[in-house]
C-alpha positions as CSV (number, residue, x, y, z in Angstrom):
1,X,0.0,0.0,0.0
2,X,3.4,2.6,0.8
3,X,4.8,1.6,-2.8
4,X,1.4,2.9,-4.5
5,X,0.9,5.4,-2.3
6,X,4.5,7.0,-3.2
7,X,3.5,6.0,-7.1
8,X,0.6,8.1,-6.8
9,X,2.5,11.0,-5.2
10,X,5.2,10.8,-8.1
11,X,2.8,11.0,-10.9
12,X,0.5,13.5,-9.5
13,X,3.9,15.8,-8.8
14,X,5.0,15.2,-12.7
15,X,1.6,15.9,-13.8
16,X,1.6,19.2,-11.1
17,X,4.9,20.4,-12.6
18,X,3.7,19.4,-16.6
19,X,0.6,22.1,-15.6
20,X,2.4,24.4,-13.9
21,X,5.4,24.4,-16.9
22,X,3.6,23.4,-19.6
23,X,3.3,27.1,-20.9
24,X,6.9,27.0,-21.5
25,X,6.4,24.0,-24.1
26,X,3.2,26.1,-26.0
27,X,4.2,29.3,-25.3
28,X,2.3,32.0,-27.2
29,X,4.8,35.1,-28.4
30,X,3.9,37.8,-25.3
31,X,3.2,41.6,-26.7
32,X,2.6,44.5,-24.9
33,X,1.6,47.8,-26.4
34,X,4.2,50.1,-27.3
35,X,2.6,53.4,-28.9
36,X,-1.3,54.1,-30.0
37,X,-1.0,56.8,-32.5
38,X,-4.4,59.1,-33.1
39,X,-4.8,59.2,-36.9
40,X,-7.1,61.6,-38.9
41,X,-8.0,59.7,-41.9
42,X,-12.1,60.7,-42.4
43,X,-12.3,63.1,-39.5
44,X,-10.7,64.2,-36.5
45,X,-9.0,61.5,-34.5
46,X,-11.3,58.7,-36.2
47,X,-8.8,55.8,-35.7
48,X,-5.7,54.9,-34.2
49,X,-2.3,52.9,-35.1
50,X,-1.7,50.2,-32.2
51,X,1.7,49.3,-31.7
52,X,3.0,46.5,-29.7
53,X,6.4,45.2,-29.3
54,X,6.6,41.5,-28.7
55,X,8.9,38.7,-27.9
56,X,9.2,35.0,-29.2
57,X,12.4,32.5,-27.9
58,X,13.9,34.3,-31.3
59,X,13.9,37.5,-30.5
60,X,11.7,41.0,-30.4
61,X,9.2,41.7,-33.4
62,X,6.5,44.4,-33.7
63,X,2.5,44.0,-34.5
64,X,0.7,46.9,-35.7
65,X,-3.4,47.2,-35.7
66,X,-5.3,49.7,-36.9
67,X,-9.0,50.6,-36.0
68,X,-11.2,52.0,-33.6
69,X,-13.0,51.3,-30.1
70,X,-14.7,49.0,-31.7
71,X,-12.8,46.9,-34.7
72,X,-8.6,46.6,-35.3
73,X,-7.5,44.9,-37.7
74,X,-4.3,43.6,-38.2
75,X,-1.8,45.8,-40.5
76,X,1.3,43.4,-40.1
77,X,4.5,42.8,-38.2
78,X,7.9,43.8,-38.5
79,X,10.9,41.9,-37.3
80,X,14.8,41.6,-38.8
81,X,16.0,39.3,-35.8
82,X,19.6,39.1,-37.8
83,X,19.7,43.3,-36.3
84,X,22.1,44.0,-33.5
85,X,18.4,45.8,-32.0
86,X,15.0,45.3,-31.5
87,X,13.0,47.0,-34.3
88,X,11.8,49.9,-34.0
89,X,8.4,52.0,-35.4
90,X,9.9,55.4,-36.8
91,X,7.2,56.4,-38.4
92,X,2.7,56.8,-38.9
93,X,1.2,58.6,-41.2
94,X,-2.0,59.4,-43.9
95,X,-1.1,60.9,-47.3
96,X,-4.4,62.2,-49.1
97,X,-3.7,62.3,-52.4
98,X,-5.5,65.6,-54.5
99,X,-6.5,63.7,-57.0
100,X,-9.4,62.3,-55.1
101,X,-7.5,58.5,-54.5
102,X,-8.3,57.0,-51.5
103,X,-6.0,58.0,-48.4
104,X,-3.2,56.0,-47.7
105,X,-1.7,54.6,-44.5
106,X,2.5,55.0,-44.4
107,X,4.7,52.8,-42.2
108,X,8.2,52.9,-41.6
109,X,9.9,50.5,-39.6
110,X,13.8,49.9,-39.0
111,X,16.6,48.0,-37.1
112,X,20.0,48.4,-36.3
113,X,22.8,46.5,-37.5
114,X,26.5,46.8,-36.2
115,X,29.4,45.6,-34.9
116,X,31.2,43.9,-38.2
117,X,33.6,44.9,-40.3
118,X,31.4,45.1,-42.8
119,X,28.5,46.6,-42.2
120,X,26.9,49.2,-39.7
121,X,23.4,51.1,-40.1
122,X,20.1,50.9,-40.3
123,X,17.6,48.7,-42.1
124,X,14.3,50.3,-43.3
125,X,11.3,48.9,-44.5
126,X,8.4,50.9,-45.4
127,X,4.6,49.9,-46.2
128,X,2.0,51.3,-47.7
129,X,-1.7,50.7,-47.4
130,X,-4.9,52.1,-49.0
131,X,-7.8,52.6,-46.8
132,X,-11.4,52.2,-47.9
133,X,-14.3,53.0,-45.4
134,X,-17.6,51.8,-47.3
135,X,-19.5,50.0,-44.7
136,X,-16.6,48.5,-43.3
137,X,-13.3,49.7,-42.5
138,X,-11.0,47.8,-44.7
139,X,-6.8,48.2,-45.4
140,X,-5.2,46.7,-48.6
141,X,-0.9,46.3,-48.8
142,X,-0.2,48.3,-52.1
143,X,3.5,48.4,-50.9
144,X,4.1,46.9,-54.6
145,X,4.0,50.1,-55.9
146,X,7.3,51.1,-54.3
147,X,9.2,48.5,-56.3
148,X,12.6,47.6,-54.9
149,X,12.5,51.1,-53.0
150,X,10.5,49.6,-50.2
151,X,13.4,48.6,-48.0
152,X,16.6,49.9,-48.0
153,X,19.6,50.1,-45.6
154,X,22.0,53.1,-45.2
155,X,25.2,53.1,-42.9
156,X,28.4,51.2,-44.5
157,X,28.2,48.3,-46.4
158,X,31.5,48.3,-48.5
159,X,31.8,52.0,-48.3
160,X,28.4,54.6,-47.5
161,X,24.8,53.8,-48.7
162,X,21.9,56.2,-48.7
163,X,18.0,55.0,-48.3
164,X,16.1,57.9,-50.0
165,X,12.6,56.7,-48.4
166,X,13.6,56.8,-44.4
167,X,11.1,59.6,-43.8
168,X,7.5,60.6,-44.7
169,X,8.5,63.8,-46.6
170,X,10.3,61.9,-48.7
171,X,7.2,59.1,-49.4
172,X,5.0,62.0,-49.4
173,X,6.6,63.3,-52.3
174,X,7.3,60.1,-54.2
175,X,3.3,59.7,-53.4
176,X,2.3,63.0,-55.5
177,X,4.3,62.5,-58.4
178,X,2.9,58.0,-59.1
179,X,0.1,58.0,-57.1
């Protein structure tokens, strides 16, 4: 009676620690907000950009949302986890095109690299999305139409490199002239 006495102690402390452990095994990437960003798109401060900085066993990575109180929806995430840093959101912002085009929703997002001989800077990736309010509030990628000039690094990489499109003047003004 001892021996399964002690055999039922064993195997209900395994299973105790499987339970209290087991979220280590499954573990869901944790993400915390980072930034909410008040956006004026159709009217004053009618949505906002939610972003929340996250962490998986392979490093940090960023999720964006966009929405309001009562729908986000998810915009993408960012992550270069090859970058000496954590990524980072530079950048939010609508361009309204004149030419009465749906508005269009800018993000930049970057990371660090350093500490080789060969190369030091930053990586950035920008995206672009067109936002249609029928009904619904909907958000489709049209980064395409950057071409190759959606990510770009500048630092050294075998001497200096520029990125034109690190800032939102810049994508503003690329916007006007093939938008």
């Amino acid at each position: 009676m001892i021996i399964l006495n002690d055999k039922i102690t064993l195997i209900f402390s395994v299973f105790l620690l499987l339970a209290t452990y087991s979220y280590n095994l499954f573990a869901w990437d944790q993400c915390n907000i980072d930034q909410q960003i008040k956006l004026n798109i159709f009217k004053k401060n009618d949505y906002k950009f939610y972003n929340y900085i996250c962490e998986s066993s392979e490093g940090s990575y960023l999720k964006g949302y966009f929405g309001d109180q009562e729908k986000k929806i998810f915009v993408g995430d960012y992550s270069d986890f090859a970058a000496k840093e954590s990524p980072k959101l530079l950048a939010i912002s609508i361009y309204k095109s004149t030419k009465r085009k749906p508005p269009i929703l800018i993000t930049i997002n970057s990371a660090y690299y350093c500490c080789t001989p060969q190369i030091e800077g930053k990586m950035y990736q920008v995206n672009l999305y067109q936002i249609s309010e029928n009904k619904i509030l909907n958000l489709k990628n049209i980064t395409n139409i950057l071409g190759n000039n959606a990510e770009g690094f500048e630092g050294i990489a075998e001497g200096k490199v520029y990125y034109k499109y690190k800032t939102i003047s810049e994508i503003k003004k690329w916007l006007d002239k093939n938008y």
